[in-house]
Residue frames relative to the residue before (quaternion, step in Angstrom):
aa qw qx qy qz dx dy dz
X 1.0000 0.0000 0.0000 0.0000 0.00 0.00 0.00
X 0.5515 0.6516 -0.2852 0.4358 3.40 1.35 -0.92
X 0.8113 0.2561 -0.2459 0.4646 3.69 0.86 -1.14
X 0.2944 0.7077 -0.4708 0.4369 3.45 1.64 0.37
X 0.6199 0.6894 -0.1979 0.3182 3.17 0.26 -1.70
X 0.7927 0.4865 -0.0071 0.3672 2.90 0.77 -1.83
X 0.5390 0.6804 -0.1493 0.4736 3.10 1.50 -0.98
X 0.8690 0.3195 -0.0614 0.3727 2.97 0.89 -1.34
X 0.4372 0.5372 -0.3926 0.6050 3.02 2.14 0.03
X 0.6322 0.4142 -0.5043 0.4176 3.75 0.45 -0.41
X 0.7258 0.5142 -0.2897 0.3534 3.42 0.35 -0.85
X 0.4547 0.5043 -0.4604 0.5718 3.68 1.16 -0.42
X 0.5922 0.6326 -0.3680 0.3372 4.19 0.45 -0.44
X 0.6110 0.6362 -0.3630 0.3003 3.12 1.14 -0.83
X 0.7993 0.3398 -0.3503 0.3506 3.34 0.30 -0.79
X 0.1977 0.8143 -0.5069 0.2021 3.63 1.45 0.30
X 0.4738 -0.7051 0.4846 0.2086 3.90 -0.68 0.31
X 0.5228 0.6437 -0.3315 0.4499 3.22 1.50 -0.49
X 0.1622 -0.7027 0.6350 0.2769 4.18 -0.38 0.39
X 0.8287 0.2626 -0.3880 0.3062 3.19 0.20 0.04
X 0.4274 0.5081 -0.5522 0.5043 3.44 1.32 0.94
X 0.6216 0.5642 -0.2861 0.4620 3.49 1.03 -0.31
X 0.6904 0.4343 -0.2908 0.5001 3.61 1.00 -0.72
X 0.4499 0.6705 -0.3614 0.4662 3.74 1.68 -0.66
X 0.7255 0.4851 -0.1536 0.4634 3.56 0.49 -2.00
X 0.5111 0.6500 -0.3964 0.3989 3.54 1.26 -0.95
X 0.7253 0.5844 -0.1685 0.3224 3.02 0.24 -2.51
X 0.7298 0.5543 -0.1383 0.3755 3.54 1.07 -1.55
X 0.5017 0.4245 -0.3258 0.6797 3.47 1.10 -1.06
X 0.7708 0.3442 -0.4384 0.3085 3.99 -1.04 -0.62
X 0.6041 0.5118 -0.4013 0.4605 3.53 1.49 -0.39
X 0.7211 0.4274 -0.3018 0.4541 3.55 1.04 -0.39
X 0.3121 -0.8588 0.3837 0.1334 3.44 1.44 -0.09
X 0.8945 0.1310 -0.0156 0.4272 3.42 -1.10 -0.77
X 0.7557 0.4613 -0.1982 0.4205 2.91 0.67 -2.18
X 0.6257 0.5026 -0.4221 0.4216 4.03 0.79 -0.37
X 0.5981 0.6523 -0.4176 0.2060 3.88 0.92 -0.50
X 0.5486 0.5742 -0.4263 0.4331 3.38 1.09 -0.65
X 0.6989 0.5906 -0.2795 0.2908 3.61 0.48 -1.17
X 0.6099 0.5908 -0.1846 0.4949 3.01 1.50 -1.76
X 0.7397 0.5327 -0.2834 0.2979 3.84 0.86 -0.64
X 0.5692 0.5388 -0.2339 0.5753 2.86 1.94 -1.24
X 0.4437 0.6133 -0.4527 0.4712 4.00 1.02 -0.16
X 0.7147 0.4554 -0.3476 0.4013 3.20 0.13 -1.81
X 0.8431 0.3239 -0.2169 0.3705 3.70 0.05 -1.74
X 0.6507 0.4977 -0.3994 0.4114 4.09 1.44 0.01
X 0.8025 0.4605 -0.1072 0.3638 3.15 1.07 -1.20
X 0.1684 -0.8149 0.5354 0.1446 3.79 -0.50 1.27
X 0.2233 0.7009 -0.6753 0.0534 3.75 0.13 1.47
X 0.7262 -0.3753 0.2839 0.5011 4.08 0.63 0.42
X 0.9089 -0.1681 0.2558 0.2832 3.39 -1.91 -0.51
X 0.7021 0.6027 -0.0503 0.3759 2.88 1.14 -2.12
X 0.5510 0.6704 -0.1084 0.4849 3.14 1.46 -1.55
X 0.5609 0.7076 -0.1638 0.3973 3.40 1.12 -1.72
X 0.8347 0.3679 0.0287 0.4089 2.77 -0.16 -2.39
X 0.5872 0.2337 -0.3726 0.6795 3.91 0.24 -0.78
X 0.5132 0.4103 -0.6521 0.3782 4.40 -0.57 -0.11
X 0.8831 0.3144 -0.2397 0.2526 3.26 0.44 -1.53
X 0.4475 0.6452 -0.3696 0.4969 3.59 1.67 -0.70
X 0.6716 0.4525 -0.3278 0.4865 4.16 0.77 -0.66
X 0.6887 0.4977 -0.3355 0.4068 3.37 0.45 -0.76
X 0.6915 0.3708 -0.3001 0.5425 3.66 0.76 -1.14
X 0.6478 0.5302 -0.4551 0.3034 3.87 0.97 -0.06
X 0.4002 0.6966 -0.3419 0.4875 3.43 2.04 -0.83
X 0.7033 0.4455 -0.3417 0.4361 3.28 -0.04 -1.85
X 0.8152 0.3974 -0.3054 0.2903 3.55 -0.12 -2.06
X 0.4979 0.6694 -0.3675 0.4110 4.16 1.37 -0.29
X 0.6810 0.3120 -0.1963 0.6328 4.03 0.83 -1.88
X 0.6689 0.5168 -0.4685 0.2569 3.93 0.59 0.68
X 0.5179 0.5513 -0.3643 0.5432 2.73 1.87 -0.91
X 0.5622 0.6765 -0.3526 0.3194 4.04 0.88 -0.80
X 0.6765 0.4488 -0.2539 0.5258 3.34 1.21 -1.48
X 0.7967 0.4480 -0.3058 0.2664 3.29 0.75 -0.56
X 0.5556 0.4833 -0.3553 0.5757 3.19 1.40 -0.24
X 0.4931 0.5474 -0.4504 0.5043 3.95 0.97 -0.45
X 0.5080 0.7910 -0.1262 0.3168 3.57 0.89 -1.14
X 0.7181 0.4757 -0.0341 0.5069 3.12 1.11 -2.18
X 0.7644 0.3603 -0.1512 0.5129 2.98 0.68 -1.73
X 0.3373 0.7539 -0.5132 0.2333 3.79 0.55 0.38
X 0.4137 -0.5455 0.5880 0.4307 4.05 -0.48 0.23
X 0.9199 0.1658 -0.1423 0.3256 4.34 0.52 -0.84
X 0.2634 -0.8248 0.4775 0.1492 3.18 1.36 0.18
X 0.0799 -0.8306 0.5441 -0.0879 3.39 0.56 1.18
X 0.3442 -0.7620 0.5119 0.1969 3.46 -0.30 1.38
X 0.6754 0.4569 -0.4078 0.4108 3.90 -0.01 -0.48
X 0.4603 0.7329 -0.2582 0.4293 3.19 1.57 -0.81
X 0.8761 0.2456 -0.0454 0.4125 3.12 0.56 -1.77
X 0.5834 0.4233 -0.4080 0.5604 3.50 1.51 0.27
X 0.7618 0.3063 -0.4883 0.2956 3.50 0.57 0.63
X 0.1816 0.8309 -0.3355 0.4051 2.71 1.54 0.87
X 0.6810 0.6235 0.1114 0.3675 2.85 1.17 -1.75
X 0.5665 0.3882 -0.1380 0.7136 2.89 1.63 -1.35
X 0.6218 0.4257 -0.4571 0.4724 3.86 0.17 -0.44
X 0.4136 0.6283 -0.4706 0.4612 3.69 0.50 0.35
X 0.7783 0.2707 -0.1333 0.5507 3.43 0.34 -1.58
X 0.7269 0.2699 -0.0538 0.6292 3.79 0.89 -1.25
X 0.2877 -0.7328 0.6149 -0.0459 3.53 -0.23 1.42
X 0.6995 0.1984 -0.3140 0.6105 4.20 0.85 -0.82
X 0.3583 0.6866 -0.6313 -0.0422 3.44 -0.10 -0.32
X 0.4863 -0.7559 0.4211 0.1215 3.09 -1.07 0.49
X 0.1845 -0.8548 0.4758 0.0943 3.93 1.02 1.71
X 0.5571 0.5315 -0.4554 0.4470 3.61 0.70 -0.09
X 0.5848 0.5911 -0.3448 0.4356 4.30 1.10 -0.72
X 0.8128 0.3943 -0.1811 0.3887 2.81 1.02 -1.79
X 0.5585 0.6744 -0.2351 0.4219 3.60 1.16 -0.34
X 0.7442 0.3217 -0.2880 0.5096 3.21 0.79 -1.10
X 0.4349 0.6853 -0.4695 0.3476 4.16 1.27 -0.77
X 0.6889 0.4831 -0.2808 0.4618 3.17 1.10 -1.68
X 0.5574 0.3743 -0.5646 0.4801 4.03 0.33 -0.66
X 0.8001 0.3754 -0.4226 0.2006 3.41 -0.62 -0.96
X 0.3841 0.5597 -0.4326 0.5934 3.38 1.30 -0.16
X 0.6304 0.4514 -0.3547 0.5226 3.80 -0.21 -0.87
X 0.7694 0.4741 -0.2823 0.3219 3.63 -0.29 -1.52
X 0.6055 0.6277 -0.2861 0.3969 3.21 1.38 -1.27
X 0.7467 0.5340 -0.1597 0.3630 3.19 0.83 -1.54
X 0.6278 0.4792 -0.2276 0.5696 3.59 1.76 -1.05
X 0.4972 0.6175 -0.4220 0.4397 3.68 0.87 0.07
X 0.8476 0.2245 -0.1572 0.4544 3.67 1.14 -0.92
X 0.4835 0.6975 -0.4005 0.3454 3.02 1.71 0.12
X 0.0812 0.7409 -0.6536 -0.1313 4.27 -0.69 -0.41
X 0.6314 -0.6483 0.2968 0.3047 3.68 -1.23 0.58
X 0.4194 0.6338 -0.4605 0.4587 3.64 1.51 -0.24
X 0.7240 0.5873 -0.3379 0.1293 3.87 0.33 -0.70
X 0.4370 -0.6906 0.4848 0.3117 3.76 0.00 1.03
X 0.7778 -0.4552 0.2919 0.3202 3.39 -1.30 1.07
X 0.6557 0.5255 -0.2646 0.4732 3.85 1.01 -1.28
X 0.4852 0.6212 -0.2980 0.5384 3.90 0.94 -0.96
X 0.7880 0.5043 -0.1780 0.3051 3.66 0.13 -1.43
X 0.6933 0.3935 -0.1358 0.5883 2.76 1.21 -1.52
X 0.5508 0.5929 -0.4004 0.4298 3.70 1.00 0.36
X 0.5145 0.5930 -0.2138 0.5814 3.18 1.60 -1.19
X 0.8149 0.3337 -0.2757 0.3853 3.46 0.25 -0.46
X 0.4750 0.5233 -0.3961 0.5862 3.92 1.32 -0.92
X 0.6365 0.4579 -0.4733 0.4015 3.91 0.41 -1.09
X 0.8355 0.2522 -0.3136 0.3743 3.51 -0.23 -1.44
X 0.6594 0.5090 -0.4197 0.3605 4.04 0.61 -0.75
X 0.7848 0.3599 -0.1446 0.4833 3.64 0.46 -1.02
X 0.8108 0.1346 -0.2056 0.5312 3.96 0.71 -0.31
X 0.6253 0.4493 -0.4384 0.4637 3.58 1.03 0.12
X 0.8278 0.2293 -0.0750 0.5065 3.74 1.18 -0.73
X 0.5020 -0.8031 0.2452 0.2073 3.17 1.78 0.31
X 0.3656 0.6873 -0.5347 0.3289 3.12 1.22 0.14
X 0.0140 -0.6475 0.7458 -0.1562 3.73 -2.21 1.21
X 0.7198 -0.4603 0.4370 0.2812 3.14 -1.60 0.61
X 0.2773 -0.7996 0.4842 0.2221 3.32 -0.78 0.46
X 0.0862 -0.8813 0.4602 -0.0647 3.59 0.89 1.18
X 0.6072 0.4840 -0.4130 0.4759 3.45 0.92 -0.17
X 0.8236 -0.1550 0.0248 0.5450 3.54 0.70 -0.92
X 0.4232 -0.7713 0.4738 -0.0398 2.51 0.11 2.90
X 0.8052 0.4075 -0.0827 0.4229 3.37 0.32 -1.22
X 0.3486 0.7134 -0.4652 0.3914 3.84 1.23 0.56
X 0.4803 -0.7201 0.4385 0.2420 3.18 -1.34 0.76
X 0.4945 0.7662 -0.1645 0.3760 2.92 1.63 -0.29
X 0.4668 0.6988 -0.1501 0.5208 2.86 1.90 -0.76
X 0.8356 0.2518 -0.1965 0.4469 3.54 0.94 -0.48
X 0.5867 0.6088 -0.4218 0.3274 3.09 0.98 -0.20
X 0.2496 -0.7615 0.4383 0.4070 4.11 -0.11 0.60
X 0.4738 0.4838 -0.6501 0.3447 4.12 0.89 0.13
X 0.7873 0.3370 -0.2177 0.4682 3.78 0.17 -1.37
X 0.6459 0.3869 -0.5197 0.4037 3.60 0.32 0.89
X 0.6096 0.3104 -0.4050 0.6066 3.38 1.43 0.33
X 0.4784 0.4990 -0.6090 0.3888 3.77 0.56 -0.22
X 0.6824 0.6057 -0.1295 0.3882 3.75 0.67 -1.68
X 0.4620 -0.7739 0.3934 0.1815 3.70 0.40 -1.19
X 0.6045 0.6710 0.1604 0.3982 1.84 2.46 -1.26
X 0.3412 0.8719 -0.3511 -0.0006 3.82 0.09 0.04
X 0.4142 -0.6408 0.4589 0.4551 3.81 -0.82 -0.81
X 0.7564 -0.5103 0.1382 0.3852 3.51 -0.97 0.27
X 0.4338 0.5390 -0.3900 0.6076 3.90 1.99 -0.42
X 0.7906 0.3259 -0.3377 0.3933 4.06 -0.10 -1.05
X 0.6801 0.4066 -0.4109 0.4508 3.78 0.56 -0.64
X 0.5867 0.4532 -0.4932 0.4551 3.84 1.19 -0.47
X 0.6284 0.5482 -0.4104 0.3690 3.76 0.38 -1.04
X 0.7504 0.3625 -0.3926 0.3890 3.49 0.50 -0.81
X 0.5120 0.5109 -0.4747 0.5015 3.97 1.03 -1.23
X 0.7351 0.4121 -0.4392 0.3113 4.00 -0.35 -0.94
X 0.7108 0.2914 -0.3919 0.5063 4.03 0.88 -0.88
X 0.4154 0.6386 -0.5167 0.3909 3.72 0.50 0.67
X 0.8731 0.2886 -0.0391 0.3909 2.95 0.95 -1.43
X 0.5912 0.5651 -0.2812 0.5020 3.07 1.42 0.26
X 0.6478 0.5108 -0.3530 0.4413 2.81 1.86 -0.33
X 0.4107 0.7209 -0.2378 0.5050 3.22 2.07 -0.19
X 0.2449 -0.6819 0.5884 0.3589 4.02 1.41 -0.62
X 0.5575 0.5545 -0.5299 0.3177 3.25 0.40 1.44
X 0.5465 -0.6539 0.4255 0.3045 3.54 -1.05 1.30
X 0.0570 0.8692 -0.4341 0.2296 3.79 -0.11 1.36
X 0.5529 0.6764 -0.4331 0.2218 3.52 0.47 -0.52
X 0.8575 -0.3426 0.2911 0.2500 3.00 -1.97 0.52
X 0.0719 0.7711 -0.6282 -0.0745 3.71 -1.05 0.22
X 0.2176 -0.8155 0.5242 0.1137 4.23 -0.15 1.11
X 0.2159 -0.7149 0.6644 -0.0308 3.33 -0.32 1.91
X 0.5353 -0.3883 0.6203 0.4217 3.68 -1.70 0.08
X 0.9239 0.1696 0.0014 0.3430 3.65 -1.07 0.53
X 0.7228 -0.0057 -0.1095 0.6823 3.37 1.36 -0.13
X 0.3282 -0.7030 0.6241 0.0922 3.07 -1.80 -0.33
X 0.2959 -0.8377 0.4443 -0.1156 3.32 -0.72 1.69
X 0.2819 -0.7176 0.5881 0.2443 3.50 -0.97 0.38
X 0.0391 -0.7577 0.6389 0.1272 3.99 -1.12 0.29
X 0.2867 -0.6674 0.6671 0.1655 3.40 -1.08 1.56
X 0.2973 -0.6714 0.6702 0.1076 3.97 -0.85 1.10
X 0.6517 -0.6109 0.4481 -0.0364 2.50 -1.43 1.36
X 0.3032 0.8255 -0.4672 0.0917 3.23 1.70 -0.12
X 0.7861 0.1991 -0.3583 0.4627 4.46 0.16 0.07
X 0.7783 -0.5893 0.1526 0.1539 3.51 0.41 1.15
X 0.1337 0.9067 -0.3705 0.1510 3.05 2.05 0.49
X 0.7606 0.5439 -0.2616 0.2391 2.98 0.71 -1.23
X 0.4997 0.6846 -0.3117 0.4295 3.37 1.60 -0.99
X 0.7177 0.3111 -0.2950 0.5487 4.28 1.16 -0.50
X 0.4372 0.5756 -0.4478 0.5262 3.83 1.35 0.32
X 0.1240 -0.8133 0.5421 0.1713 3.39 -0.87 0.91
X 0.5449 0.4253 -0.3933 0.6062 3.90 1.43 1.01
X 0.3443 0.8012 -0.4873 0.0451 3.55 1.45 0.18
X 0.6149 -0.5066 0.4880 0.3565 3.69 -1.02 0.66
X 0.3577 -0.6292 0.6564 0.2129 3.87 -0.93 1.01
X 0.6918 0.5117 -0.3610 0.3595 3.69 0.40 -1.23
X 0.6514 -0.5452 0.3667 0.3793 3.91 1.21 0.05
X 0.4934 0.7268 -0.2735 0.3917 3.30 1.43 -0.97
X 0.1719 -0.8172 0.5384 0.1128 3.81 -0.67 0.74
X 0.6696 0.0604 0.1462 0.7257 3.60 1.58 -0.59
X 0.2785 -0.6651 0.6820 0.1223 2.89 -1.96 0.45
X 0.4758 -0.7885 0.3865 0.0505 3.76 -1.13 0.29
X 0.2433 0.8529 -0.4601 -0.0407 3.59 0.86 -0.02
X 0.0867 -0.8061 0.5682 0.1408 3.47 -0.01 1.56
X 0.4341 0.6686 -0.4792 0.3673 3.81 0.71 0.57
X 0.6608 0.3282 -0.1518 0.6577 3.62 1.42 -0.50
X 0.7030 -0.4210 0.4547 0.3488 3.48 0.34 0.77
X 0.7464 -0.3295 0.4019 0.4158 4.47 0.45 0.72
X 0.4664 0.6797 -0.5426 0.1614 3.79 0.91 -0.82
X 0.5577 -0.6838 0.4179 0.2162 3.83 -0.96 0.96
X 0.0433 0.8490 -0.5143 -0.1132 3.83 -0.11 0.61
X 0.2665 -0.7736 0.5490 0.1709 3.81 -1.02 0.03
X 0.6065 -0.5285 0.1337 0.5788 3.95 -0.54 1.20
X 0.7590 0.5599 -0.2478 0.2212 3.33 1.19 -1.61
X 0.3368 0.7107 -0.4024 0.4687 3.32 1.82 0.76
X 0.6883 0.6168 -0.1220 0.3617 2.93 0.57 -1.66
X 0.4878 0.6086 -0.3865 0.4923 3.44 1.52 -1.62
X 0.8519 0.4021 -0.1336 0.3077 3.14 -0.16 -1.86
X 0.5638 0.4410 -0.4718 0.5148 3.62 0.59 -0.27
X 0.6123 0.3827 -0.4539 0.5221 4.08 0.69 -0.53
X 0.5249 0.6223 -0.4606 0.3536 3.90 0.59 -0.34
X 0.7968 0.4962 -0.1012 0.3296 3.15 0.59 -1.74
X 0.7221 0.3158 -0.2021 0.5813 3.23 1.66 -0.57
X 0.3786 -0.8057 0.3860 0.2420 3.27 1.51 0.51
X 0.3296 0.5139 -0.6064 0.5095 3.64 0.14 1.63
X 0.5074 -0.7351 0.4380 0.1021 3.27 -1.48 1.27
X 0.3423 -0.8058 0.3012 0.3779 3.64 0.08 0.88
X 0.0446 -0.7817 0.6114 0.1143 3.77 -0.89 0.54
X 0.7611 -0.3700 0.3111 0.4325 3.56 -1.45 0.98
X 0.7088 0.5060 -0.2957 0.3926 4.13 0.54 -0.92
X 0.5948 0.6622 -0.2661 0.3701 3.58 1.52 -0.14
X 0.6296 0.5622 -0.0761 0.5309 2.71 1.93 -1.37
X 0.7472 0.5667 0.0158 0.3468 3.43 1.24 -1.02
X 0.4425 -0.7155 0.3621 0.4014 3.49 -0.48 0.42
X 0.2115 -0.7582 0.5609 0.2564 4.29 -0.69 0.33
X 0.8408 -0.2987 0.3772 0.2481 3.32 -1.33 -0.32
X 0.3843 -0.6352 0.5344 0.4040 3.40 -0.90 0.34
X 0.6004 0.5603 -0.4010 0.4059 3.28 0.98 -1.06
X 0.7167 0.3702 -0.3101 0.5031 4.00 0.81 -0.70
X 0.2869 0.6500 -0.5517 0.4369 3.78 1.20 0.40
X 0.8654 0.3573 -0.0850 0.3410 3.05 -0.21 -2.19
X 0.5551 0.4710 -0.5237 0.4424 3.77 1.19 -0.67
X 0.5139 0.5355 -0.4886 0.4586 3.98 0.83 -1.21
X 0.5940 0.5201 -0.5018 0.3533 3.74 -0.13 -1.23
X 0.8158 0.4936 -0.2025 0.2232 3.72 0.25 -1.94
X 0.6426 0.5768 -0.1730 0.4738 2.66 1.78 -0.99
X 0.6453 0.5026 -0.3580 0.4503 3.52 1.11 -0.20
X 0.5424 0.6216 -0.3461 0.4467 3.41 1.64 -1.04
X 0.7176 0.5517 -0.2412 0.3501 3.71 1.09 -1.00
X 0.4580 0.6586 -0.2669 0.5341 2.88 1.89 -0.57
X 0.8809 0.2834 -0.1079 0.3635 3.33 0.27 -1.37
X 0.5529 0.4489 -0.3971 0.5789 3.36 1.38 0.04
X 0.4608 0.5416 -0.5346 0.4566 4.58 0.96 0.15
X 0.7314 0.5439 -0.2253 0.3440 3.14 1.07 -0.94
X 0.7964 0.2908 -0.2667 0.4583 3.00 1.16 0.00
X 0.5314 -0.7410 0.1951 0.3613 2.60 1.79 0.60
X 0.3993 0.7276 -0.4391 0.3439 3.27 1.29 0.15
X 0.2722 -0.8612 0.4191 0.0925 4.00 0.10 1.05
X 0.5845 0.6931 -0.2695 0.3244 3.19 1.12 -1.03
X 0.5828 0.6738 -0.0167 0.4539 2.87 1.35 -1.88
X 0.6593 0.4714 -0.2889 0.5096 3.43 0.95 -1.31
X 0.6655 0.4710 -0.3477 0.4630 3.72 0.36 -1.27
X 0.6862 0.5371 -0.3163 0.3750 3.65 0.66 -0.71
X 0.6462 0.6359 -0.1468 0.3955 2.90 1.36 -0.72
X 0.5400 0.4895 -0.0721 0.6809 2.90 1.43 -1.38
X 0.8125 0.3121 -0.3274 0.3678 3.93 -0.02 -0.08
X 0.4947 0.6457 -0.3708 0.4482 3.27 1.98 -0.19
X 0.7244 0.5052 -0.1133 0.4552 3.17 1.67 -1.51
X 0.5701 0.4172 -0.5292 0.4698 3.54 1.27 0.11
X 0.6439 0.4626 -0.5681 0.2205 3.88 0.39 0.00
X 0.3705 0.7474 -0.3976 0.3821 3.27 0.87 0.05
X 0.7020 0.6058 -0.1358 0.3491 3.27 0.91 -1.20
């Protein structure tokens, strides 16, 4: 009750005219972080100290939130597994500070469950990946968002399942932690301009394939077309067409850690575009910890 108290005497401070009672009250609340946001909200919507009051309530809070993100995310980096679902809802806690990882987690099991319900081990890699285009894209309807490619929405993984809707990094991120949770060889592959899925070769198929893929790679994925099935000699040519020289990292799976920088980098993209600046710098400092 004692550090209650307190709390709420600092926060009665805010609207004080002094900047440097204000930079004091500042300095103090970010040292208490998180635990001060709940309080600081119920201020804003109980308490009638004006504008001022308002604004530094609301300019702290998004500094709290935008501080225990940069934390998770660098906690994140330095992890031994860099759990990708992990780190894209990270991400989304950026824009959506309450979200709720317990919604977005379980949607995804039942997705999963769905998919392991029709799956059985006799099925050859093509079969599987049929099982899965079936239940993600025509049982739940998820599709590229081609109308508005360039939404921010697009990255976030709550509002690309609220929506249905994604770009070619969020609909891959989500089909790959499906399918890995599935003990299938899936993972990410970071084209210029798009973004691909590689099914690995993990029981040696390729070695009775006379075009077999050196890079290990047994298939490719475009979860932007609904799962559609690609082969390296795709890939060549899409680097043809946009004239960029292929290198061994096209062909290949990348990192989670190069997932989520791709992720930031698109967010920066799509928030220039709206010209929203703030965002960008935020963006851009989330993405140097990565570095």
């Amino acid at each position: 009750m004692k550090d209650l108290k307190s709390l709420q005497a600092l926060i009665a401070l805010m609207d004080d005219p002094d900047e440097q009672v204000y930079a004091h009250v500042r300095d103090r609340l970010l040292e208490i972080g998180p635990d001060a946001v709940e309080l600081l909200e119920s201020s804003w919507e109980e308490k009638d100290y004006g504008l001022l009051f308002q604004s530094r309530i609301e300019t702290i809070i998004h500094e709290i939130q935008f501080e225990e993100c940069k934390r998770q995310l660098v906690s994140w980096y330095n992890s031994s597994t860099k759990d990708l679902l992990k780190g894209a809802i990270i991400i989304a806690k950026y824009q959506y500070p309450g979200l709720d990882e317990k919604q977005v987690t379980d949607f995804i099991e039942r997705i999963r469950r769905d998919c392991w319900l029709e799956l059985n081990p006799n099925m050859t890699a093509f079969e599987s990946i049929r099982i899965i285009n079936k239940v993600l894209f025509g049982q739940y309807g998820f599709s590229g968002n081609s109308k508005n490619y360039n939404s921010p929405l697009n990255s976030f993984i709550n509002t690309v399942i609220e929506t249905k809707k994604g770009n070619p990094l969020s609909l891959s991120i989500l089909y790959s932690i499906i399918a890995q949770e599935l003990k299938l060889p899936i993972y990410g592959v970071n084209l210029p301009n798009h973004f691909i899925l590689a099914y690995m070769d993990n029981n040696g198929v390729n070695q009775f394939i006379s075009n077999g893929n050196e890079y290990g790679v047994l298939f490719y994925i475009n979860a932007f077309s609904k799962g559609s099935m690609l082969q390296k000699d795709d890939i060549t040519q899409f680097l043809s067409s946009i004239q960029v020289a292929p290198l061994a990292s096209h062909f290949q799976p990348c990192s989670n850690s190069d997932i989520i920088r791709r992720m930031l980098t698109n967010l920066v993209s799509s928030f220039q575009q709206v010209g929203n600046l703030e965002k960008v710098n935020e963006l851009i400092e989330l993405r140097s910890l990565l570095d």
